[in-house]
C-alpha positions as CSV (number, residue, x, y, z in Angstrom):
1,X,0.0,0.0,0.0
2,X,1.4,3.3,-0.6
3,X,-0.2,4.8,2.8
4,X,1.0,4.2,6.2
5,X,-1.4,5.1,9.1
6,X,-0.6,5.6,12.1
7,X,-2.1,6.4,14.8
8,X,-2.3,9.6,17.5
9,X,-2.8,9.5,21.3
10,X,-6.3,10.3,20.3
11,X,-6.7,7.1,18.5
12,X,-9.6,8.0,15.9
13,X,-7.1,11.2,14.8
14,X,-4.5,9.8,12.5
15,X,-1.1,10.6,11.0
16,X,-1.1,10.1,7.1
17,X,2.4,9.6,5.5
18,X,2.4,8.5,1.7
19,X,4.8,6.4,-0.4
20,X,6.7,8.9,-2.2
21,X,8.7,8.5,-5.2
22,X,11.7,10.6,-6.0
23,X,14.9,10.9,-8.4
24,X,16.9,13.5,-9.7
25,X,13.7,14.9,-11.5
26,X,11.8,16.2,-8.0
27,X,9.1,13.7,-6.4
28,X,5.7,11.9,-7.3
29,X,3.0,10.8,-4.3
30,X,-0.8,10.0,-4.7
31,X,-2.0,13.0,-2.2
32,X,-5.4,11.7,-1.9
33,X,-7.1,8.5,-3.2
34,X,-10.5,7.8,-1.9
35,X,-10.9,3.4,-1.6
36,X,-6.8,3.8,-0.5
37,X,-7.7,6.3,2.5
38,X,-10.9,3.9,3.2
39,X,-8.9,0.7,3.3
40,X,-5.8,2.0,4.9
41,X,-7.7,4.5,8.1
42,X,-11.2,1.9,7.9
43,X,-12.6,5.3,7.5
44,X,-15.3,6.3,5.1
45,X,-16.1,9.7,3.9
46,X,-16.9,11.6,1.6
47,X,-14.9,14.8,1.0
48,X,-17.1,17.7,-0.1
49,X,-15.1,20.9,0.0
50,X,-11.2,22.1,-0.2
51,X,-10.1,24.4,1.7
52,X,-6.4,26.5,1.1
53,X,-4.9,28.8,3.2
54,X,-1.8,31.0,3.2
55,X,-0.5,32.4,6.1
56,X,2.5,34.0,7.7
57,X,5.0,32.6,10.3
58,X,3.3,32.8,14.0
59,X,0.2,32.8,12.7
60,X,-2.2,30.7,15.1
61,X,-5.6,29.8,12.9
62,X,-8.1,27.7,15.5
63,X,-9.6,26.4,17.3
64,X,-12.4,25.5,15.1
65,X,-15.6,23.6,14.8
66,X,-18.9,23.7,13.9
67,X,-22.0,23.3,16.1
68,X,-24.1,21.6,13.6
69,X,-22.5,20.5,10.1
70,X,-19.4,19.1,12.1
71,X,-16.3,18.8,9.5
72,X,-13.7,15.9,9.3
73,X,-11.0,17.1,7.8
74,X,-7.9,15.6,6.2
75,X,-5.0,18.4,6.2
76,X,-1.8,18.9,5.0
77,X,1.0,21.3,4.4
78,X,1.8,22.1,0.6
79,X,4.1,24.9,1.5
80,X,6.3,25.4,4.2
81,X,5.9,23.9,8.1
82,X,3.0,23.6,10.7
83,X,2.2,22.6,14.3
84,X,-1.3,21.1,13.4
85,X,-3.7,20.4,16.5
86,X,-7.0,18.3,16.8
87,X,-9.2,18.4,20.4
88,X,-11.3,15.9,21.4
89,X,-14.6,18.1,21.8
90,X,-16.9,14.8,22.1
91,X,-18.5,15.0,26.1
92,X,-18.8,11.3,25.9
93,X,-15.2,10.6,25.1
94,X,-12.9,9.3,27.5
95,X,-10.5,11.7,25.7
96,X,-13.0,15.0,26.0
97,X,-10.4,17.9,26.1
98,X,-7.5,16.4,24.9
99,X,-5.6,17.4,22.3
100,X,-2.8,15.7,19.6
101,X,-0.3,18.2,17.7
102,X,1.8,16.8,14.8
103,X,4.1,18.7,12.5
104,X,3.1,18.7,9.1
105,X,5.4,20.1,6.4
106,X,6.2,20.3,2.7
107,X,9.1,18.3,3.2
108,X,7.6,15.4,5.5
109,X,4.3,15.1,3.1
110,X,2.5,14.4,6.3
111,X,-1.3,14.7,6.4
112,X,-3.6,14.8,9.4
113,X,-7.0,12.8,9.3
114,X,-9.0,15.3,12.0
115,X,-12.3,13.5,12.6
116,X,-15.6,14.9,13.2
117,X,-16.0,16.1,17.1
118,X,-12.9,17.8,17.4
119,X,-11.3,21.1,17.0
120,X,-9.0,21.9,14.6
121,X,-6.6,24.7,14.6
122,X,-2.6,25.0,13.5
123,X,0.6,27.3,14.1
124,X,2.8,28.3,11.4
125,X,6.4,27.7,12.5
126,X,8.0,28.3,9.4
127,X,8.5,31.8,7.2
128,X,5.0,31.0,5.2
129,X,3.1,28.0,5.0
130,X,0.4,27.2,2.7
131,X,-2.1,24.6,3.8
132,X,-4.9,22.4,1.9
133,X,-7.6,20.5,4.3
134,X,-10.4,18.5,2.1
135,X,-13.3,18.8,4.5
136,X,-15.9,16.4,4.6
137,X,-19.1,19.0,5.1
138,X,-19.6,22.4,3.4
139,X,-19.1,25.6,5.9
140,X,-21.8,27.1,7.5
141,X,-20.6,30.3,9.3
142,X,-23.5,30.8,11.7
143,X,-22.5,27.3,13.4
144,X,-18.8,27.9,13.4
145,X,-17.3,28.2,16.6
146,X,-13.9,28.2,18.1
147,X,-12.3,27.3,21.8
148,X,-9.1,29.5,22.8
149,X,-5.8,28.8,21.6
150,X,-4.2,28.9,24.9
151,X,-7.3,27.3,27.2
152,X,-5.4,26.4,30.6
153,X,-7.8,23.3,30.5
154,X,-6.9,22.2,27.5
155,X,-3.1,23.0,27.7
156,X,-1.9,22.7,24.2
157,X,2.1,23.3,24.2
158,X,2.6,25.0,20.8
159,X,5.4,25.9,19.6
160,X,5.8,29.7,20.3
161,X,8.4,31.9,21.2
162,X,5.8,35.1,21.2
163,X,2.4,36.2,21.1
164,X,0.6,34.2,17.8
165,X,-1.0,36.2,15.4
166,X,-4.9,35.8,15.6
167,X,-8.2,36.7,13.9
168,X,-10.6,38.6,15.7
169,X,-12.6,35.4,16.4
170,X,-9.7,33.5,17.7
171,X,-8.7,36.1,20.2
172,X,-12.7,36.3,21.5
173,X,-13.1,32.6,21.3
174,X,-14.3,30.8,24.4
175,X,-12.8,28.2,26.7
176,X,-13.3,24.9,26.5
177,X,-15.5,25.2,30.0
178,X,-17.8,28.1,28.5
179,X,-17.8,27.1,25.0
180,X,-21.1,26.0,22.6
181,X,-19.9,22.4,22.0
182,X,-21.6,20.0,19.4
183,X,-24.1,17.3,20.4
């Protein structure tokens, strides 16, 4: 199989890494094959939207969900390096406010399989980074929602060495204690 799996401390959110080829040319690697990603993860979805970003080093996008419409999304790095982060947002989950970081990056080809029920959010750690998540509902911005970066309940240890760069709606966004979660 040209996909190995494996898996996080949050068992259902897995770390992607594909076969890649490469000579004095550049590289080759299947990015995304639909009955490959089923057999290799047992997981089953659909993937209805893309979603690419750019940003800048320091920025901090996250943490992010939605109410109703909850995403899965399967996220990589095309360009440049990030600390990508999935909480467990699920009140019946022995894992319910945990949280997995992996470093995904242009060189490693890594992708992160972020299931439904949890947060997703990501630090850019090098100059730039450009990022493309397949996202297995559509947005619907009037049940997006986001917990804190830096939620002493959660405790996420990014990688900073100053204050991230924010949106607006990251730097109101609730903690994990106050915060509108899904069913």
């Amino acid at each position: 199989m040209n996909l190995t799996v494996t898996q996080t401390a949050l068992p259902e959110v897995l770390v992607l890494e594909p076969r890649v080829f490469g000579d004095d040319r550049g590289f080759f690697f299947e990015s995304f094959n639909s009955r490959v990603f089923e057999q290799a993860t047992g997981v089953k979805r659909e993937f209805v939207q893309d979603n690419h970003s750019r940003s800048v080093r320091n920025v901090l996008r996250g943490l992010h969900y939605q109410i109703q419409h909850p995403q899965g999304k399967l996220v990589r790095a095309l360009r440049g390096e990030i600390f990508d982060v999935a909480v467990d947002l699920r009140r019946s989950s022995p894992n319910f406010g945990k949280w997995v970081g992996v470093f995904l990056s242009s060189d490693n080809k890594r992708q992160l399989w972020v299931p439904e029920g949890f947060a997703h959010g990501f630090l850019v750690v090098s100059e730039e980074a450009e990022v493309l998540y397949k996202a297995t509902d559509y947005w619907y911005p009037e049940h997006e929602r986001a917990v804190v970066w830096n939620d002493a309940e959660i405790g996420i240890s990014w990688p900073l060495s100053e204050t991230p760069v924010l949106a607006s709606k990251d730097a109101l966004a609730e903690s994990l204690l106050h915060a509108e979660l899904p069913l």
